[in-house]
C-alpha positions in Angstrom: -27.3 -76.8 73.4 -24.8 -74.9 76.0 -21.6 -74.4 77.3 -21.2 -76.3 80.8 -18.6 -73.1 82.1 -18.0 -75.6 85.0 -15.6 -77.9 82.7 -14.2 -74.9 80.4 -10.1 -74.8 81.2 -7.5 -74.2 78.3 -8.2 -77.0 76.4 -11.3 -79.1 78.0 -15.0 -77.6 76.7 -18.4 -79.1 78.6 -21.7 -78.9 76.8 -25.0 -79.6 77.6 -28.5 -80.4 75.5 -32.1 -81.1 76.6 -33.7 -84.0 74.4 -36.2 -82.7 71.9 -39.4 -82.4 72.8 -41.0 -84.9 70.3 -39.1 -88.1 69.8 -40.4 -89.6 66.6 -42.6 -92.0 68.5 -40.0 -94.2 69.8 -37.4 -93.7 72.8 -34.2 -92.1 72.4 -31.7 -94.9 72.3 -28.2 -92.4 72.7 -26.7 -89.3 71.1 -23.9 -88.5 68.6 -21.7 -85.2 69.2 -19.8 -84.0 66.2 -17.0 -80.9 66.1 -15.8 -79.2 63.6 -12.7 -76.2 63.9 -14.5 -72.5 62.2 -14.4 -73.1 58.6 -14.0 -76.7 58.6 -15.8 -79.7 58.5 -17.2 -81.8 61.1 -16.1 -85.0 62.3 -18.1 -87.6 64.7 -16.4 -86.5 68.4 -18.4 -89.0 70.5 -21.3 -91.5 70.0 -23.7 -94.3 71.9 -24.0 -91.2 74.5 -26.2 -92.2 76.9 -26.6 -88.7 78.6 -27.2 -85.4 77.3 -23.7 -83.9 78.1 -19.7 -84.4 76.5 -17.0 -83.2 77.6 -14.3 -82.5 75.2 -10.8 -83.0 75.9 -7.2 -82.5 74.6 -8.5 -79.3 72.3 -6.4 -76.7 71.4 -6.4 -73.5 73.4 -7.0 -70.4 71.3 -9.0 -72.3 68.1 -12.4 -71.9 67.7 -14.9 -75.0 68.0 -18.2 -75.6 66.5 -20.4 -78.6 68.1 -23.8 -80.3 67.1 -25.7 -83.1 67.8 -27.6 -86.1 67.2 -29.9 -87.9 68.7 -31.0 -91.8 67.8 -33.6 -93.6 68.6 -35.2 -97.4 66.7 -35.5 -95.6 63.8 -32.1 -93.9 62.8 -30.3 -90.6 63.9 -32.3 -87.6 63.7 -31.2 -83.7 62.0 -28.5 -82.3 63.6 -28.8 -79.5 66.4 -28.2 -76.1 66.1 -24.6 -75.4 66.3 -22.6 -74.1 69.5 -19.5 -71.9 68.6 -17.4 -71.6 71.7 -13.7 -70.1 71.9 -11.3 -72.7 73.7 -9.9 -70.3 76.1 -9.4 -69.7 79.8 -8.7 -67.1 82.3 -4.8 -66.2 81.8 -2.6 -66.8 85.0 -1.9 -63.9 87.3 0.6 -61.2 86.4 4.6 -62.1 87.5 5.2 -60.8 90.7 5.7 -56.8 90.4 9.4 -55.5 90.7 10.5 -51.7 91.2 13.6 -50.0 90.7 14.4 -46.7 92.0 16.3 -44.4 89.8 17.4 -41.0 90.7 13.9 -39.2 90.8 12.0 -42.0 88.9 10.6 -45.5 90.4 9.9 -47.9 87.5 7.5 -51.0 88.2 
């Protein structure tokens, strides 16, 4: 599992998986994303995903996310993934505009 950095903004995460390389002998049917906050516990995000990829939305910038997944085929859902930890962050906005102010001997920016 990965980060897709093309979808990160303040509170929108991508991520990506490659199906597993053996597939208990039947074809994968969908997938099943579950996220959890650091410390918490997980709860189903996304299901009946056809393609390896989610993109989560409306998360809180600043917290923490953990994401794993599932993958289903005739027979049931299989183990989890690995977890993914990723930070819901994003580059901060540009500075204010700089001011100055002369004082005597001193300019302050």
């Amino acid at each position: 599992m990965a980060e897709d950095t093309s979808l990160r903004t303040k509170s929108t995460l991508g991520i990506t998986w490659t199906q597993a390389e053996f597939t208990g002998g039947a074809v994968i049917i969908d997938y099943r994303i579950s996220i959890a906050q650091v410390g918490e516990s997980y709860l189903v995000l996304a299901s009946n995903l056809v393609n390896p990829s989610y993109t989560a939305i409306e998360l809180t910038s600043g917290i923490t996310y953990q994401f794993k997944v599932e993958s289903r085929n005739s027979y049931g859902y299989s183990a989890y993934s690995d977890s993914i930890t990723l930070l819901c962050a994003y580059k901060p906005d540009a500075p204010a505009s700089v001011t100055t102010t002369n004082s005597a001997d001193q300019v302050t920016i």
